[in-house]
N, C-alpha and C positions, 0 to 999 in steps of 0.2 A: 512597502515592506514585502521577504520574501520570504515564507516559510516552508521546512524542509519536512516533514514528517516521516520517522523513521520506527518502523515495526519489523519485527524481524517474519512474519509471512501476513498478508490479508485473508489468507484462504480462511473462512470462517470455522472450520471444523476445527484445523489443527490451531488457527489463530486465537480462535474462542471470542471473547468479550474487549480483548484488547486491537484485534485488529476488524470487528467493526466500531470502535469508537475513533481509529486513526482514520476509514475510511468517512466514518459519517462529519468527523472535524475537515478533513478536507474540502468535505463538498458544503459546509457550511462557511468555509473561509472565503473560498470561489465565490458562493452566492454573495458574501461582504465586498467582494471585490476586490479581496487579498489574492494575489502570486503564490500558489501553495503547488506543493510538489510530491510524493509520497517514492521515500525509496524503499526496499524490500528485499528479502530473498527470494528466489523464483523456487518456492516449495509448495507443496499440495497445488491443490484444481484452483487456478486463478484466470482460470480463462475469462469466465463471464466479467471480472473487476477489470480484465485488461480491455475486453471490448468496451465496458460504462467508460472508463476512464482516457483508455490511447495511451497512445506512446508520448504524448507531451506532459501529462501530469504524473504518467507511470512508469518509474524504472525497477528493472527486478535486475540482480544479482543472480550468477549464478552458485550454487551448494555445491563447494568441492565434495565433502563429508557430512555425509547423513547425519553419522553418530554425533558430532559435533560441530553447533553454529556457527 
């Protein structure tokens, strides 16, 4: 099985409570031995999520417009 996890940013500030729960189900599905994947928009400070994670579990999009997602 392979699952896609999709949050519109991981940054914990602006993501709040819902983008550590898409990061922490990720790393819980890995640990099961499930194929997980997280797509995102490339918004706020995601540096540190991108060094834990890499570029094989982590895609970010890039934000044409701020004002709207």
């Amino acid at each position: 099985m392979r699952i896609l996890n999709v949050n519109t940013t991981l940054d914990p500030i602006r993501g709040g409570g819902t983008a550590e729960r898409t990061y922490r189900m990720h790393l819980a599905l890995t640990a099961a031995g499930v194929e997980s994947r997280i797509l995102t928009l490339d918004v706020g400070d995601l540096a540190e999520r991108k060094a834990e994670l890499g570029p094989s579990d982590l895609t970010t999009l890039p934000l044409w417009n701020k004002r709207y997602n």
